[in-house]
KOLZAPA-417956 format. One line per field, with one value per residue (C-alpha): x, y, z; residue in one letter. Coordinates in steps of 0.05 Angstrom, whole numbers. Each point is the difference from the previous one (the first is absolute). Example, Ala and Ser with C-alpha at 12.3 -4.5 7.8 and 13.67 -1.06 7.14 Angstrom:
% residues 2
east	c(246  27)
north	c(-90  69)
up	c(156  -13)
residuo	c(A  S)
//
This chain:
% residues 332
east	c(-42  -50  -51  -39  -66  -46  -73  -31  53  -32  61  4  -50  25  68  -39  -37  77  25  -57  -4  79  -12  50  -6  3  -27  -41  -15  -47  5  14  25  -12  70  17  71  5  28  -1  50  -27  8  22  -62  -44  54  -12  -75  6  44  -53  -56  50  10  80  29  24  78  41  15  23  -5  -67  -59  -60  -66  -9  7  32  50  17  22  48  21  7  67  -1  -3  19  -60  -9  -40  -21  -46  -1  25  -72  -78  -8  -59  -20  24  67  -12  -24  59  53  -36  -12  78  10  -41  35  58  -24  8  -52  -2  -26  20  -24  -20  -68  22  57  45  44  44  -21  -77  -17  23  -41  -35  -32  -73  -20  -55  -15  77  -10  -58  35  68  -50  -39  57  38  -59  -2  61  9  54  -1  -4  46  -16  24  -43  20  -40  -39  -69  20  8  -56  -22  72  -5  -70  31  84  27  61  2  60  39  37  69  -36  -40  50  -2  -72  -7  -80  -11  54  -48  -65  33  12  -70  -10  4  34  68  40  70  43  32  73  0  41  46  -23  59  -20  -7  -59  -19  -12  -30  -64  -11  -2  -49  -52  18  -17  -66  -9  16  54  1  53  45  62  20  67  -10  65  29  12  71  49  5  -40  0  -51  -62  18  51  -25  31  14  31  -67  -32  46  -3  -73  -3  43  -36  -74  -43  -26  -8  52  -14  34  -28  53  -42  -1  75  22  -54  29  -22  73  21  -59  16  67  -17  -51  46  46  -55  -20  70  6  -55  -70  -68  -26  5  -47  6  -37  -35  -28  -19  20  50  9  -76  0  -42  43  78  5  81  0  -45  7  -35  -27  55  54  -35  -13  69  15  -42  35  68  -29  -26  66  34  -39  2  75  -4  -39  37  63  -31  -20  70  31  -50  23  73  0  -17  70  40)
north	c(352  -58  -24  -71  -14  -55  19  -13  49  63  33  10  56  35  1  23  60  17  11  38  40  21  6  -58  -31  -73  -57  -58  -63  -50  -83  -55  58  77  32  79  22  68  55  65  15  -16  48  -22  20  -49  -56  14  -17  -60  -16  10  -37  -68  9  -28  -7  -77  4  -19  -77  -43  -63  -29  -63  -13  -39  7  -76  12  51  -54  -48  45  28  -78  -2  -75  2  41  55  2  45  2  24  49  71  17  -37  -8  -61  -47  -48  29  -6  -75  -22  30  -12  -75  -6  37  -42  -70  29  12  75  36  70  27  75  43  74  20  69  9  69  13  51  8  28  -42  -69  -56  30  -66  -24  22  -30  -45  -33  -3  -43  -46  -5  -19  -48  -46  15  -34  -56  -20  16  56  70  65  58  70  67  57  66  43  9  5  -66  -33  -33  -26  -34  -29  -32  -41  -1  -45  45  70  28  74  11  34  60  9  -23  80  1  7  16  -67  -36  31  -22  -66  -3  -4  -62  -61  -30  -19  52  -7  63  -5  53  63  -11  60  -8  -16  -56  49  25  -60  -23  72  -15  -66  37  50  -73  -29  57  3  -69  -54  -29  -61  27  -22  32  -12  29  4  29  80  47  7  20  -68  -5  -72  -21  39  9  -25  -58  25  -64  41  36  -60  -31  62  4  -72  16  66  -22  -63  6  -50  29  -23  16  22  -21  10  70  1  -31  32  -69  -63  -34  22  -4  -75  24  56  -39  -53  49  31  -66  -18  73  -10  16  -29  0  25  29  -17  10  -40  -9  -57  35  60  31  5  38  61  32  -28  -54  14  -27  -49  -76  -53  -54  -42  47  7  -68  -6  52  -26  -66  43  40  -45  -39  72  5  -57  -4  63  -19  -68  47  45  -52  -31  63  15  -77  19  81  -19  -43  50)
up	c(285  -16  56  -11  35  5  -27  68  29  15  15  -78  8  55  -37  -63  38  37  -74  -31  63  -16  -74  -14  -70  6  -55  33  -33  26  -27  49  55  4  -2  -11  -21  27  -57  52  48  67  61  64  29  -58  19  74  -12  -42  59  39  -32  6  -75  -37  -55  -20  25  -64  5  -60  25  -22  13  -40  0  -67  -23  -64  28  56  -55  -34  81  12  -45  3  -82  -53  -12  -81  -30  -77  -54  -56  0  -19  -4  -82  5  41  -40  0  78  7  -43  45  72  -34  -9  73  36  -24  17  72  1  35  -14  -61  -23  -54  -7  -17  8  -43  19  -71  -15  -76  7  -57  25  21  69  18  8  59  39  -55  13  80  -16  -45  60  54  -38  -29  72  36  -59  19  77  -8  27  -44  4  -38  -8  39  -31  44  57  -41  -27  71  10  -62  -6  72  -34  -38  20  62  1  -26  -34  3  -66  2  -24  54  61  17  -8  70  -1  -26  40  64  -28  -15  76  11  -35  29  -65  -11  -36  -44  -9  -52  0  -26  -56  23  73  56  52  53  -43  -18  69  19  -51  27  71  -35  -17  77  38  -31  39  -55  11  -47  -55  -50  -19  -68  -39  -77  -13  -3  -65  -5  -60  -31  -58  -18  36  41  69  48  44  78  33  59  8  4  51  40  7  22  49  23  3  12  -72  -49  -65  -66  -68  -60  -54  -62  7  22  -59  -48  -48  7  -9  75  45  13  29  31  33  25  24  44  27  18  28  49  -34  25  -59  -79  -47  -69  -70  -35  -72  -41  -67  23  -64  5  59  8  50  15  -42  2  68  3  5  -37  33  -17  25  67  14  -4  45  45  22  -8  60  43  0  20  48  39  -11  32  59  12  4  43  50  1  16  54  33  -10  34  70  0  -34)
residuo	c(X  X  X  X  X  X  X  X  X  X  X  X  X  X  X  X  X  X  X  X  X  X  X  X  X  X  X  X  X  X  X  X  X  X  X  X  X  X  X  X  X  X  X  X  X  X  X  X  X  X  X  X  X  X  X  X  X  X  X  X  X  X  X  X  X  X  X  X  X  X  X  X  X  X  X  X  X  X  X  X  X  X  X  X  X  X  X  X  X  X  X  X  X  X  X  X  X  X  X  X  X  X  X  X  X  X  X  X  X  X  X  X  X  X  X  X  X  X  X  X  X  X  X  X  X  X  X  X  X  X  X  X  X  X  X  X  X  X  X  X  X  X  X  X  X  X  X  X  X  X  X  X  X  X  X  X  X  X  X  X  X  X  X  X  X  X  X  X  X  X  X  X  X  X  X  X  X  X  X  X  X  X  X  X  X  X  X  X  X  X  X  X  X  X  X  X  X  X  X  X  X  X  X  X  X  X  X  X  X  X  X  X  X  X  X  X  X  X  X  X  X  X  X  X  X  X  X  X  X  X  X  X  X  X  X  X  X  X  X  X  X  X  X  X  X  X  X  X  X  X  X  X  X  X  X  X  X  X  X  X  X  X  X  X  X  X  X  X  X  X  X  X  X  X  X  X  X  X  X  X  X  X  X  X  X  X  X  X  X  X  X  X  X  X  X  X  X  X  X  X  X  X  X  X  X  X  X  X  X  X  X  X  X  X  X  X  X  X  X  X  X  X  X  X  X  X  X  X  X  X  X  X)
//
């Protein structure tokens, strides 16, 4: 059970001295809000006084508003939400050379990883501070919004420093300590899918970040492991469609890391779009077969520029339809 208060709320403390009272383990994180995810079974007699003291938990609701101004452009839906960058920070001049390319292009959300999870201990990890320094400074150059990989809780606030929207990796959709601290932060936050998750438990961990109080999320599906082996992961466009359907969220795809090869991401992209997406995520490298992490499934800047005006025309071929169809139902 998760509880959210505002710091002026000094019903936080009562609810703190209830639980220690009871001996009930709980972890409590404190960043934009205070909130406390109970681990202990509570009694009815603890529930009757939380009761008491006016104190609830956040009644599970998926449908979802922000004030965040760069979450209400992608919740706005009136154009297609792109979002692009290297798997991983290697330079800043690496950096200026793609967000130079993004920005004539009109895309406005730059994504990297500072913080780079790998499955081989002796990959390229990333550059830590160092690269959330160089996103945010050629993301201001250029007017364009940063979005970064938090890996764990200690890393929350230093990545909010610097990051307009922080990101869950697959790996960590279950991490459900850092899904709660996330849910005291008032910063937008994309979940990306378990990569063996269902979209029941998908939906669950982004319940775990909204009952925490934010409630500006992004879904995004980056594709399942299943038993083909000719390319990474399985890009769900059902899943997708289903959580659209199920929740207010904005739901992006991730088609670089579905593929895990550069020669389908276009199409799996398109298909996405024309499948209902807000938005899609997608690699980018000047020099892919220079890449310090993913190269395989990267774009050049060539290749995604090209993508780019293949998805917007998607898009609003998918819109126009949708807006005919809408005129036509109320006669049928």
């Amino acid at each position: 059970m998760i509880y959210s208060f505002a710091h002026s709320d000094e019903k936080s403390q009562v609810f703190l001295t209830i639980l220690k009272d009871a001996g009930i383990d709980f972890e409590l994180t404190r960043h934009d809000r205070t909130v406390v995810r109970v681990l202990g079974q509570m009694t009815v007699a603890v529930e009757s006084k939380i009761a008491a003291a006016g104190i609830h938990s956040p009644a599970i609701n998926l449908i979802r508003h922000s004030e965040k101004s760069c979450y209400d452009q992608i919740l706005d839906r009136k154009e297609l939400t792109i979002i692009a960058g290297p798997c991983a920070v290697e330079s800043s001049e690496h950096v200026r050379i793609i967000a130079e390319r993004l920005k004539r292009l009109g895309v406005r959300f730059l994504r990297g990883g500072a913080f780079k999870p790998r499955t081989k201990v002796d990959s390229f990890q990333g550059m830590g501070i160092a690269g959330l320094r160089i996103l945010r400074e050629h993301a201001d150059a250029h007017g364009m919004f940063v979005i970064t990989e938090v890996m764990d809780r200690g890393q929350i606030d230093t990545v909010a420093e610097y990051a307009d929207i922080l990101q869950v990796g697959s790996r960590n959709m279950y991490n459900y300590t850092l899904l709660t601290a996330l849910g005291s932060v008032n910063r937008p936050v994309l979940l990306k899918r378990g990569m063996s998750a269902t979209l029941s438990e998908w939906l669950s961990a982004a319940e775990y970040v909204s009952r925490g109080g934010n409630n500006q999320i992004l879904l995004c599906e980056r594709g399942i492991r299943t038993f083909e082996p000719e390319f990474a992961h399985t890009l769900d466009l059902a899943a997708l469609v289903l959580a659209k359907d199920k929740t207010d969220y904005p739901v992006i795809a991730d088609t670089s890391h579905a593929a895990g090869r550069t020669d389908l991401v276009e199409a799996l992209a398109l298909a996405a779009i024309a499948a209902g997406s807000d938005g899609i995520m997608i690699e980018v490298h000047p020099d892919p077969s220079k890449a310090l992490s993913d190269g395989k499934q990267a774009l050049n800047l060539d290749q995604f520029e090209s993508l780019v005006v293949r998805a917007r025309r998607i898009f609003a071929a998918r819109q126009e339809f949708s807006s005919h169809k809408s005129d036509r139902e109320p006669n049928e």
